[in-house]
C-alpha positions as CSV (number, residue, x, y, z in Angstrom):
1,X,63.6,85.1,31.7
2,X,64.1,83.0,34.6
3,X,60.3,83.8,35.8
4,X,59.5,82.9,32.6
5,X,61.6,79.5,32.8
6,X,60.2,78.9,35.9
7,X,56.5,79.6,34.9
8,X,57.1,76.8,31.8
9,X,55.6,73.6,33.3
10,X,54.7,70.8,30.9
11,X,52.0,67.9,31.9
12,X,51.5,64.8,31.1
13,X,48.0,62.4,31.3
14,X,48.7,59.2,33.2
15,X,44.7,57.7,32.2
16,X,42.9,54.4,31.6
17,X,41.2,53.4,28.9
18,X,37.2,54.6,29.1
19,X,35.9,54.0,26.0
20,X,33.1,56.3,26.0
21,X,30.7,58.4,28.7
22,X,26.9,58.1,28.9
23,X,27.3,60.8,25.9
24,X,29.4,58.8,24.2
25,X,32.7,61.6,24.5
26,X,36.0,61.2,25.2
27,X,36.9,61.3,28.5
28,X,39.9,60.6,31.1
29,X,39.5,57.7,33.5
30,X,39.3,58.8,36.9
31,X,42.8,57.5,37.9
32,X,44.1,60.5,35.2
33,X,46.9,62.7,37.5
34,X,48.9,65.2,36.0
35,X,52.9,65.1,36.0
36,X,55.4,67.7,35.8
37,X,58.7,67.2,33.9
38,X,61.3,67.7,36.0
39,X,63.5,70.3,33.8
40,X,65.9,71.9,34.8
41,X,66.3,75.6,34.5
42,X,69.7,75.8,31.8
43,X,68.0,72.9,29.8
44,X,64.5,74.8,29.8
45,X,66.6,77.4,28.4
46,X,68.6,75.5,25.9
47,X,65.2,73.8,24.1
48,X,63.2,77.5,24.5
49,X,66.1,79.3,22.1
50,X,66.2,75.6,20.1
51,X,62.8,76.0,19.3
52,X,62.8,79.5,18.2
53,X,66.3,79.0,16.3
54,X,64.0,75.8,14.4
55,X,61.8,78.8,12.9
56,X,64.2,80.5,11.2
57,X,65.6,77.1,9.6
58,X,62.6,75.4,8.9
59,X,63.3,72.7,11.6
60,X,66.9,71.5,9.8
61,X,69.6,71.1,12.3
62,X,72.1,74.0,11.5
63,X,74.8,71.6,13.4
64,X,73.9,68.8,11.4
65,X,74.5,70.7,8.2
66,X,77.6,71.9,9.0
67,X,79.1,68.5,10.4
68,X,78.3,67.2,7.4
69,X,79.9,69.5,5.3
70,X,82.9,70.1,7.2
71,X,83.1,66.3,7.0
72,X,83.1,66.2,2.9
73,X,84.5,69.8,2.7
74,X,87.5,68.7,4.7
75,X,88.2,65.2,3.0
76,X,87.7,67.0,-0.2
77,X,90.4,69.2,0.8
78,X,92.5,66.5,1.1
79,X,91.9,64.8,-2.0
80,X,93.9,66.5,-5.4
81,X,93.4,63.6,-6.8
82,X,90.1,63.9,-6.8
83,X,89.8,67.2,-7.3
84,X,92.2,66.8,-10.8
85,X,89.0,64.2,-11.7
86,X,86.5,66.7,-10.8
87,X,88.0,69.5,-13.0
88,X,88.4,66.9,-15.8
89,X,84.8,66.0,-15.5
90,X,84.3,69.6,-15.8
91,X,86.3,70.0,-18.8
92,X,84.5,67.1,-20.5
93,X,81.1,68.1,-19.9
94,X,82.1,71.5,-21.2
95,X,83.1,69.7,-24.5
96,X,79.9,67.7,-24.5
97,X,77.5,70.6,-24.4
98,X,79.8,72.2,-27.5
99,X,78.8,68.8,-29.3
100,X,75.1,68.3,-29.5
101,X,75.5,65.1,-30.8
102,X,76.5,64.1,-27.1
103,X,74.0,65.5,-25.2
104,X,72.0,63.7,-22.6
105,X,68.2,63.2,-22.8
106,X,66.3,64.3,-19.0
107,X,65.0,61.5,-17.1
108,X,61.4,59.7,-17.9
109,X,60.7,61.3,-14.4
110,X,62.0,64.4,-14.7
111,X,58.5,66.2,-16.2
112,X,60.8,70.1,-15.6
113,X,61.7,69.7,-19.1
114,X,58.7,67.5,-21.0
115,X,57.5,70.4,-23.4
116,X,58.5,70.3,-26.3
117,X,59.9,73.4,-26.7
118,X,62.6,72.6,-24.5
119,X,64.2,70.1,-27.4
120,X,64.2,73.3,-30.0
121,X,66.8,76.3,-29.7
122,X,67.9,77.9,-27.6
123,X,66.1,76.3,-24.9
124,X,67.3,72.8,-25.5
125,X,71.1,74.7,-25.0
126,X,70.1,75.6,-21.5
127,X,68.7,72.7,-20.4
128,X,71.4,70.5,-21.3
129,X,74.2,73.4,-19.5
130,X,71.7,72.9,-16.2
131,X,71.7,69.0,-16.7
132,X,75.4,68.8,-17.1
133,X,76.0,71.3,-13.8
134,X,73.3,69.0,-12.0
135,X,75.5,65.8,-13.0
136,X,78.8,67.2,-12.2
137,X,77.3,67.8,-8.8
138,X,76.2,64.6,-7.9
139,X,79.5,63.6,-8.7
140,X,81.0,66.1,-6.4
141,X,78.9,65.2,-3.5
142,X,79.0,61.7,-3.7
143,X,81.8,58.8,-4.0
144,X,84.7,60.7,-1.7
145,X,86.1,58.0,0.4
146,X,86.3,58.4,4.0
147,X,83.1,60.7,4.1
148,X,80.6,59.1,6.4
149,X,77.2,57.4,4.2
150,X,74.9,59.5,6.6
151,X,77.1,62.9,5.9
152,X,77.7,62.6,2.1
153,X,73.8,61.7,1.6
154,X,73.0,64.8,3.7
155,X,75.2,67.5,1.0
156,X,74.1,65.3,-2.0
157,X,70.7,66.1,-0.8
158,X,71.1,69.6,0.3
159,X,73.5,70.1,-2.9
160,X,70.2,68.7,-5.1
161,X,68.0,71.6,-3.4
162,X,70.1,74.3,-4.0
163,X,70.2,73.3,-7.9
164,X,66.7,72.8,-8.0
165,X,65.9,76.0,-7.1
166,X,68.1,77.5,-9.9
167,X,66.8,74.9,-12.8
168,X,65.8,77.3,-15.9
169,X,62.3,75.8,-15.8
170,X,61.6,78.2,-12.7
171,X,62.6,81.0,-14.7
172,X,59.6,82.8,-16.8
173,X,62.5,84.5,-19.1
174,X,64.1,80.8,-19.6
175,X,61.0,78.4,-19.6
176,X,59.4,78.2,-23.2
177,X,56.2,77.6,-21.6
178,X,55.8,80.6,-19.7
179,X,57.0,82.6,-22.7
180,X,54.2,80.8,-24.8
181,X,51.5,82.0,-22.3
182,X,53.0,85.4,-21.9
183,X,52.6,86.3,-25.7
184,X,49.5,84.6,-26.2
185,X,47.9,86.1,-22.9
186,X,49.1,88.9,-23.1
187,X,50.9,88.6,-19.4
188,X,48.3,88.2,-18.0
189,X,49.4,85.1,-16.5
190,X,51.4,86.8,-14.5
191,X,48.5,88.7,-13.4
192,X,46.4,86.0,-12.4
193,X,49.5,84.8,-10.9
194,X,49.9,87.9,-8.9
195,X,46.8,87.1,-7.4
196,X,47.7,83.6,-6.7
197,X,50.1,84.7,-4.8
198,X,48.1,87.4,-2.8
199,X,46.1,84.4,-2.0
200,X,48.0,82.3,-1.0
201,X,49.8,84.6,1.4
202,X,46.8,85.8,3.0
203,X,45.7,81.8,3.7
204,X,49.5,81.6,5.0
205,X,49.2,84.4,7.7
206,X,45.5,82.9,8.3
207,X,47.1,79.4,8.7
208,X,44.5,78.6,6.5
209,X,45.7,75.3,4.1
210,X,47.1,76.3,0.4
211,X,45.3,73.7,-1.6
212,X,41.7,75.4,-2.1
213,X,39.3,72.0,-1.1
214,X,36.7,73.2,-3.1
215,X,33.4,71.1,-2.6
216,X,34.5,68.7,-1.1
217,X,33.0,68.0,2.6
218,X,34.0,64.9,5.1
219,X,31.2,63.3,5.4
220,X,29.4,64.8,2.3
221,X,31.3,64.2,-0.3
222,X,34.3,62.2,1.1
223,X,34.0,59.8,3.8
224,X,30.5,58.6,3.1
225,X,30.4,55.3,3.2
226,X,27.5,55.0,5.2
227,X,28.3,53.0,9.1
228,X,28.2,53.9,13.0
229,X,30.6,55.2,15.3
230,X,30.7,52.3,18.0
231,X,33.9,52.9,20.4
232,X,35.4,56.5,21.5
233,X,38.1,56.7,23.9
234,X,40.6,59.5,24.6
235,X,42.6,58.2,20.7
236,X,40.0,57.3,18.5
237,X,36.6,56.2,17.0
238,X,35.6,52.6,15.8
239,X,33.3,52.8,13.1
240,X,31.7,50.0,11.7
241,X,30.5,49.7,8.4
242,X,26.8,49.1,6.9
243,X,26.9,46.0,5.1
244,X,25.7,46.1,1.6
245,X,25.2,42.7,0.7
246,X,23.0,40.2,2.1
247,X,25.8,38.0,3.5
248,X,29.3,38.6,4.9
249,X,32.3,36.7,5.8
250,X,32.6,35.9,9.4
251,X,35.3,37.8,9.2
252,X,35.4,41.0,9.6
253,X,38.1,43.7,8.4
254,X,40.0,46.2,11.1
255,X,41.7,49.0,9.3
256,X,44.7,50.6,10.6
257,X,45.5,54.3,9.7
258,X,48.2,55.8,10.0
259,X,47.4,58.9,11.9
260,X,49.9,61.0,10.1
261,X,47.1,61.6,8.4
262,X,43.4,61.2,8.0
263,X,41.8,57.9,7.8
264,X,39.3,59.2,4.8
265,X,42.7,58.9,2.5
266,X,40.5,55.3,1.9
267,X,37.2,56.4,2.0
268,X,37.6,59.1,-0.3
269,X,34.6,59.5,-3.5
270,X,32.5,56.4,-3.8
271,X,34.0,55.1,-6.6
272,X,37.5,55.1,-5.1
273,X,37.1,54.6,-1.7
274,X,38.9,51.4,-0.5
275,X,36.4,51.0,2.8
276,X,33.3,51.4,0.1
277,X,34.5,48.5,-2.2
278,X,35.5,46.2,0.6
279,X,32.3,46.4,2.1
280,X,30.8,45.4,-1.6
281,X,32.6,42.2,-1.5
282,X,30.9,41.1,1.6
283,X,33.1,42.0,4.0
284,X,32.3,43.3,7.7
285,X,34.4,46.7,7.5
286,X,35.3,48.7,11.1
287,X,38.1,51.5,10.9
288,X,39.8,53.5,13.5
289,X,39.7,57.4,13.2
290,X,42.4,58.7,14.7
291,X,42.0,62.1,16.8
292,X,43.9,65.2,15.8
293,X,46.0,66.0,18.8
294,X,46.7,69.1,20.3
295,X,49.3,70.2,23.6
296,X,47.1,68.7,25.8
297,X,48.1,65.1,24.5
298,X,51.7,66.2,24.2
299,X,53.1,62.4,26.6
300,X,50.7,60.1,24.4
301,X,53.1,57.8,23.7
302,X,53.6,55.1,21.0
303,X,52.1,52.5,22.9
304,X,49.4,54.2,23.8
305,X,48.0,54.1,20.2
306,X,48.2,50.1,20.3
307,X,46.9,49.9,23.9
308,X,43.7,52.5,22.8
309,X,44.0,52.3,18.8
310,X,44.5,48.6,17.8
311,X,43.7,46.4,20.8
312,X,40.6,48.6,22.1
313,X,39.5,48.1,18.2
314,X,39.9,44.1,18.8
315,X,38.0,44.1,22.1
316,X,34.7,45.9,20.3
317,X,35.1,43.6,17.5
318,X,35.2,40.3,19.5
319,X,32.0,41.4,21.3
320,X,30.2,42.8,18.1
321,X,31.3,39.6,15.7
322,X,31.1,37.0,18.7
323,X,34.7,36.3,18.9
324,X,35.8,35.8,14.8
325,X,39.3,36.2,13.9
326,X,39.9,39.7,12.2
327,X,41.6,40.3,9.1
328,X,43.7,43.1,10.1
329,X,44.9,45.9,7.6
330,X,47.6,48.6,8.4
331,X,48.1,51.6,6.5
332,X,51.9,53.4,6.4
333,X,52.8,54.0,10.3
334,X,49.4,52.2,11.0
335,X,50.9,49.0,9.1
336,X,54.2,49.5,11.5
337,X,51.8,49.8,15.0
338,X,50.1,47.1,14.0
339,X,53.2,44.8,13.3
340,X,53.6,45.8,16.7
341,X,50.5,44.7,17.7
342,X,50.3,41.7,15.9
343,X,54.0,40.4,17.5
344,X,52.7,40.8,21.4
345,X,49.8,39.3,20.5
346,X,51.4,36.6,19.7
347,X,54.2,36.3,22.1
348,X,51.1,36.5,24.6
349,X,49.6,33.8,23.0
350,X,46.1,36.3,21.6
351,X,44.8,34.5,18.8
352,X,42.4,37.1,17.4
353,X,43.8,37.4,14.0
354,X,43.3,35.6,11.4
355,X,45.6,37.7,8.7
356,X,47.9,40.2,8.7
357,X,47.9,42.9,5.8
358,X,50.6,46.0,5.9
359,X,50.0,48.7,3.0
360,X,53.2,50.9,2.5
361,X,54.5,50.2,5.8
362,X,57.9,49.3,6.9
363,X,59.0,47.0,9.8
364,X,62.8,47.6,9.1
365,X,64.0,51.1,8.9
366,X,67.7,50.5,7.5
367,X,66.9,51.3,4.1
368,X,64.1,53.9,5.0
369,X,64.9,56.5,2.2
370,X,65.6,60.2,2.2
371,X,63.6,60.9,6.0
372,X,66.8,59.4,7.3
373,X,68.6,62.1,6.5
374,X,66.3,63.8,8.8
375,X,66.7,61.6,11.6
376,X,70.0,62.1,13.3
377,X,71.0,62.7,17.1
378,X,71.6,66.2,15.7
379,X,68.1,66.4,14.1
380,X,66.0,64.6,16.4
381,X,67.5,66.8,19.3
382,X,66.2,69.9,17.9
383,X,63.1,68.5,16.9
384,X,62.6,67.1,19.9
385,X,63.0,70.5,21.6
386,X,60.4,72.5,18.6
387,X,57.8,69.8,19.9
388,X,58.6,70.5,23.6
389,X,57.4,73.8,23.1
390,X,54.5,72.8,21.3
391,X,53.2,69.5,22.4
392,X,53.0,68.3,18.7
393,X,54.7,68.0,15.5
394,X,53.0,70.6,13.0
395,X,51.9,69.3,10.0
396,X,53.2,72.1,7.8
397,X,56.5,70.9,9.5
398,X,55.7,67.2,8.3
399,X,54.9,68.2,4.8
400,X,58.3,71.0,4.5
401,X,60.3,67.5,4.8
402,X,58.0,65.7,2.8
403,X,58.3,68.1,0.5
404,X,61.9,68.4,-0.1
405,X,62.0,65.1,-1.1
406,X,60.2,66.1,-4.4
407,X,61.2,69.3,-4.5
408,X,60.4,69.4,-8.2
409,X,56.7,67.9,-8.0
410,X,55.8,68.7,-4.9
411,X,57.2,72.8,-4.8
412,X,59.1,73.8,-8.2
413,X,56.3,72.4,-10.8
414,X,53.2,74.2,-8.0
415,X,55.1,77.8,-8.3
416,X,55.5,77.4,-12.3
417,X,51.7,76.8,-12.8
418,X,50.1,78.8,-10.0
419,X,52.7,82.2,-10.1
420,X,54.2,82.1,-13.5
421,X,51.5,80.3,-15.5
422,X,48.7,82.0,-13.4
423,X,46.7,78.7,-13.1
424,X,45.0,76.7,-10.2
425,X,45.0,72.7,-9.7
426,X,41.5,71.7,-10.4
427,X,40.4,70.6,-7.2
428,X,39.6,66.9,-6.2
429,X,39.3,64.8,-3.6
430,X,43.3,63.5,-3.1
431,X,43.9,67.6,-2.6
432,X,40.8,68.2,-0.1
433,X,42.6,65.0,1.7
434,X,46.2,66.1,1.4
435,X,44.7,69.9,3.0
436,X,43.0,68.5,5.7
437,X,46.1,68.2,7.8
438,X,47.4,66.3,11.1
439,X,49.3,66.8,14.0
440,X,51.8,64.2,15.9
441,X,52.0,64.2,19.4
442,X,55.3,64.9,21.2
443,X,56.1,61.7,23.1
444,X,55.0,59.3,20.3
445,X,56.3,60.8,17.4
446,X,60.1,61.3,18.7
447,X,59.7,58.0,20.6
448,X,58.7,56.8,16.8
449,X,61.5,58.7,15.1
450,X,64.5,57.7,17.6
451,X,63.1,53.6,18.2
452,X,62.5,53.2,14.1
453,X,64.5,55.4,12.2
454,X,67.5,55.8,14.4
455,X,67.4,52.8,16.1
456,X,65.8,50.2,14.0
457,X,64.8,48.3,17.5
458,X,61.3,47.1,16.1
459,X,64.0,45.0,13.1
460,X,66.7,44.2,15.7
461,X,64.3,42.5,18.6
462,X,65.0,45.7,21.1
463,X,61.9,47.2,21.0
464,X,59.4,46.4,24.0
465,X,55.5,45.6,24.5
466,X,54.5,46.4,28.4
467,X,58.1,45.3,29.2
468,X,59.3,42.7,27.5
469,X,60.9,42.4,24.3
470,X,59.0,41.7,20.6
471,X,59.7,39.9,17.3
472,X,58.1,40.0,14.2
473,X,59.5,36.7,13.6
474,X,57.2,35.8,16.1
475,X,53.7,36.6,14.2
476,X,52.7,32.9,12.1
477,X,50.1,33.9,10.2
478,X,49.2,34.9,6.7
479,X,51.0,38.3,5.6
480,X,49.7,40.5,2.5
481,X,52.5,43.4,2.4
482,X,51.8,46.0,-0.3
483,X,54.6,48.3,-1.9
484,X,54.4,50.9,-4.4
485,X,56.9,51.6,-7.2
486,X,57.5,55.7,-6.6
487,X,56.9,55.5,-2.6
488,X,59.1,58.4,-1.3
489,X,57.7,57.6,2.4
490,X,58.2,54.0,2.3
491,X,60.5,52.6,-0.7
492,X,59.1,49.6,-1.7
493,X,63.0,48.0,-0.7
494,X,62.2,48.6,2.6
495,X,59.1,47.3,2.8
496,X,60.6,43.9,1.1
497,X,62.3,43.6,4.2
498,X,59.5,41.6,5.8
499,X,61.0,38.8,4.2
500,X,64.1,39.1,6.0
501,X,62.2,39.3,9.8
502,X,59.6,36.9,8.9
503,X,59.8,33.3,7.6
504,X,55.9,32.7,6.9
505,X,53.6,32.6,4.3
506,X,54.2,36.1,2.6
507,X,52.5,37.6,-0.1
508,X,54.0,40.7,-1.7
509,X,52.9,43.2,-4.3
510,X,54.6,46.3,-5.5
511,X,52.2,48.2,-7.3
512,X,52.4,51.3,-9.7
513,X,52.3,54.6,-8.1
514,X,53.5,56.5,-4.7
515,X,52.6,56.4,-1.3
516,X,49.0,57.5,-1.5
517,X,48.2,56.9,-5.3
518,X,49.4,53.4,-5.7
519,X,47.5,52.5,-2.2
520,X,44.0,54.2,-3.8
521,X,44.0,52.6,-7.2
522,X,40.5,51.6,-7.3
523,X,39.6,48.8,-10.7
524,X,39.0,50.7,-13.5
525,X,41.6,53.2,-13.0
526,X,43.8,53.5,-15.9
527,X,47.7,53.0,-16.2
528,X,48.0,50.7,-13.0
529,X,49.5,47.6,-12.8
530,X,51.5,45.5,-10.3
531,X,53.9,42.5,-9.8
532,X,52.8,40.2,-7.5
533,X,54.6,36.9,-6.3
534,X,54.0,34.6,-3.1
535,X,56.8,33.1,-0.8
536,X,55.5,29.9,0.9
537,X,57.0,29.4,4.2
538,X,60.4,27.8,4.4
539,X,61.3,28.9,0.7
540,X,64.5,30.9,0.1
541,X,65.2,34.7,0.4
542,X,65.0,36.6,-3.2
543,X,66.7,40.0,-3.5
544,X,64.6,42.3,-4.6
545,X,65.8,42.6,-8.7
546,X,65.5,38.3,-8.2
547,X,62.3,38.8,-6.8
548,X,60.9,41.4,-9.6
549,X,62.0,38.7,-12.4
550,X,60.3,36.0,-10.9
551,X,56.6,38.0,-9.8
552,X,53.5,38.2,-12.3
553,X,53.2,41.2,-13.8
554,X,49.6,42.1,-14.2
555,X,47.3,45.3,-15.5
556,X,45.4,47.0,-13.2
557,X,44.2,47.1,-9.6
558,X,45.3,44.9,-6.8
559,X,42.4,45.4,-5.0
560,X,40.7,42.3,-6.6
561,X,43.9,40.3,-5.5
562,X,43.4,40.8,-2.0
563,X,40.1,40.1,-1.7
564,X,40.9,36.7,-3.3
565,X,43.5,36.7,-1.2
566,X,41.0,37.0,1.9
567,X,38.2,35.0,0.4
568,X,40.6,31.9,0.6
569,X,41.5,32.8,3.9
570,X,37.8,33.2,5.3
571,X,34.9,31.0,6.0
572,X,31.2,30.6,4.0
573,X,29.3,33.8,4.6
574,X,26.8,33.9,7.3
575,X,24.2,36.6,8.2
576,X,25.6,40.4,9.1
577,X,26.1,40.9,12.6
578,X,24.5,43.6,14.0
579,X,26.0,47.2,14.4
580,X,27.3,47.7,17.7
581,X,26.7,45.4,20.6
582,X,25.1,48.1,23.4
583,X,24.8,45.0,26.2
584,X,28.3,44.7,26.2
585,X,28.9,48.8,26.2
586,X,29.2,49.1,22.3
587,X,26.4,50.9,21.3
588,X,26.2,52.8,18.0
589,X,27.1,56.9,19.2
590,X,27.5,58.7,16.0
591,X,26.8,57.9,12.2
592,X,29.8,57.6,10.2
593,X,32.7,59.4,10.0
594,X,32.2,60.9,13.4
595,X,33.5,63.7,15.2
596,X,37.0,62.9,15.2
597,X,37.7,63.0,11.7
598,X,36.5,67.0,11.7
599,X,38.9,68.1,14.1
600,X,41.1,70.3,12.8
């Protein structure tokens, strides 16, 4: 073991920005040395049997757990009174479910219980027993003073699991649905769902993804708009757009990913790719691709994705578009970096933007959702010490906590229809997007995790640009922040907060939707609306219900919106500028989407 210790040397890449070879590849600068950690033997030791412990509980904290329910276990303990309310409750609800009359009606967004079997006997019986035992635990788990927030939201959430898995809907002897297909398939749902299953575990041991992509290839038949590769450095690709009109703004558009995922999330079909329709309103379009890292980039850091994502971006830009102000646009954690981004350049006095636009992205983490239950000392220890091992954060690791925070969509409602119904999603291009998975590299994402979600630096003024601290308060220019009604990532409340750390001219939008849906609602798409409502500069602070009563409520897509929004924030169109610049070392490499994109 202690050869094995000993043998267990991690690197890191200390390198300067090249952004491409004669070939145009990726490749380190010549000043690129390689570091050693400097572990020590017992703490080598401690993350190794961390990380394999993480594999067995699917990368929870056990200690975090059981803090947390010793802490309400104990105080529980040492409340009869509110255990007398608690039995009451019981009794009640018990009385309730003898009285039809009184029973409760499930959710609008609870779809476990939307056939309509479920409102005839005996099924309507059972669903109402499982509603009542779901409520009483809520009640349990939440409310019982002297429990810390962070502790009681941690066993309401791990209490909401457990009953999920046991809701009769997951049942094929308690679901009318299921029993409908049974007789009238004769079982052989369950068949079909047999081999579903058989599928699916071979893909598993194959690490192969479980949503089947179907037909849909990146750069075939997603990610097509049609444009060149014109940067690559060690981080990304900078691909520029065709134009498809005869005129632009001067303008152009930089689009910020996140790179929790794949940029092609808005560049998906042609008639709802985001990149596509921007480019139709005569708009200049360049968007980074992020590379999918591996151990090898294991100490990228946070900053290193501004230094080569955002502000590499802006230097190929200024020599392509002869120095115009960019309208910049950041997506989730793409909208934070470039918040980021956008502050130093204008504590440094950079004057390249002309707009700022953040889409689902929060710049205050306080009120960050259910992924801060995931994000304390406890849990960031151990997760620090499974991406030690590895260099990276897996994405099946990402999308287990993404997961969990929609159990019910996003596991329970997938094993009904593909085990117990025997049937496959229909594939489209969302799914092929949502299988073509990331990774996160070590140093940047627990960096990320413990700066934003812990710490909430980036809100508080502690979090620091090459040395010196950064304030959002600081960037004065025009700020488009879209939210999304369902977002389980980024709750729209969260997002408001931009109000709070910035005094400017904001727009805001909360749009129908979740975090990817409500972002990609192309015109034409049916069932979306949004509220929309501008606060000048200097005007009073709105809550959030004030500020819902006093926005426009309009049908359809906001896409329109913002490019209004731009257009009056843009010059007269001019001529296209060409693609590339190859006299200032910007010459087109690779058509569009590149070679980043594919890595898998």
């Amino acid at each position: 073991m202690l050869d094995l210790i000993a043998a267990d040397k991690r690197f890191s890449l200390t390198y300067q920005p090249d952004h491409q070879n004669e070939a145009g590849s990726a490749q380190l600068a010549p000043e690129a040395k390689i570091e050693t950690d400097n572990q020590s033997g017992g703490n080598t030791l401690d993350r190794l049997l961390h990380a394999a412990q993480a594999r067995f509980t699917g990368s929870l904290s056990p200690v975090s757990l059981t803090l947390a329910y010793l802490d309400w276990g104990l105080h529980l303990a040492n409340a009869p009174g509110r255990q007398i309310e608690l039995a009451e409750e019981a009794a009640q609800q018990w009385a309730r479910l003898a009285s039809p009359a009184q029973w409760t009606t499930p959710k609008p967004e609870d779809h476990r219980f939307q056939d309509a079997a479920w409102s005839q006997p005996p099924f309507n019986f059972i669903a109402e027993a499982f509603l009542l035992g779901e409520e009483w635990w809520r009640d349990a788990t939440t409310g019982l003073p002297g429990v810390a927030k962070s502790h009681a939201d941690v066993v309401s959430f791990a209490a909401r699991q457990m009953i999920d898995m046991f809701s009769p809907s997951n049942f094929p002897w308690m679901n009318p649905e299921v029993l409908r297909a049974t007789v009238s398939r004769s079982g052989w749902n369950f068949v079909k769902g047999e081999r579903n299953l058989a599928e699916d575990l071979r893909r598993t041991v194959n690490h192969q993804p479980m949503e089947d992509a179907g037909s849909f290839v990146v750069g075939k038949d997603v990610a097509v708009t049609p444009g060149k590769v014109v940067l690559r450095n060690e981080l990304m690709e900078l691909i520029q757009y065709a134009p498809a009109t005869e005129q632009v703004r001067p303008e152009p558009i930089l689009i910020v990913p996140a790179w929790i995922m794949k940029y092609y999330i808005l560049d998906l079909s042609p008639h709802n790719s985001f990149i596509r329709y921007l480019v139709s309103q005569g708009y200049t379009v360049f968007c980074i691709s992020w590379r999918n890292p591996g151990p090898e980039m294991r100490n990228t850091g946070f900053d290193d994705y501004r230094r080569l994502g955002v502000m590499a971006a802006l230097d190929a830009i200024e020599a392509i578009c002869k120095d115009a102000p960019v309208h910049a646009c950041g997506y989730c954690i793409g909208g934070t970096l470039l918040s980021i981004a956008a502050a130093a350049m204008a504590r440094d006095g950079d004057n390249r933007l002309a707009s700022v636009t953040l889409l689902a992205a929060q710049t205050d983490f306080t009120e960050a959702g259910e992924l801060q239950l995931f994000t304390d000392e406890s849990q960031l220890a151990l997760l620090d010490d499974v991406m030690w091992k590895q260099g990276y954060l897996d994405s099946k690791q990402m999308a287990g906590a993404f997961q969990m925070l929609r159990s019910n969509d996003l596991v329970w409602s997938r094993i009904i229809k593909t085990y117990l119904l025997g049937e496959r999603e229909h594939p489209f291009d969302l799914m092929a997007w949502n299988a073509d998975a990331t990774r996160l590299p070590y140093k940047m994402h627990s960096e990320y995790l413990r700066d934003m979600f812990l710490n909430n630096d980036l809100a508080e003024g502690r979090f620091m640009v090459e040395g010196r601290p950064i304030a959002i308060s600081e960037i004065r220019l025009p700020i488009f922040s879209v939210s999304t009604e369902t977002d389980h990532v980024a709750p729209w409340h969260s997002v408001y907060k931009i109000h709070l750390l910035n005094q400017g001219d904001i727009t805001f939008v909360l749009t129908s939707g979740g975090h990817n849906a409500g972002i990609v609602s192309e015109p034409g798409h049916k069932n979306r609306h949004y509220r929309i409502a501008r606060r000048k500069p200097g005007a009073p602070y709105l809550s959030t219900e004030d500020w819902k009563e006093a926005a426009t409520q309009e049908e359809g897509s906001w896409w329109p919106k913002w490019v209004a929004w731009l257009d009056a924030r843009s010059r007269p169109s001019i001529a296209p500028p060409p693609q590339g610049a190859p006299d200032k070392g910007y010459a087109p490499i690779a058509d569009a989407p590149g070679t980043y994109v594919r890595e898998s």
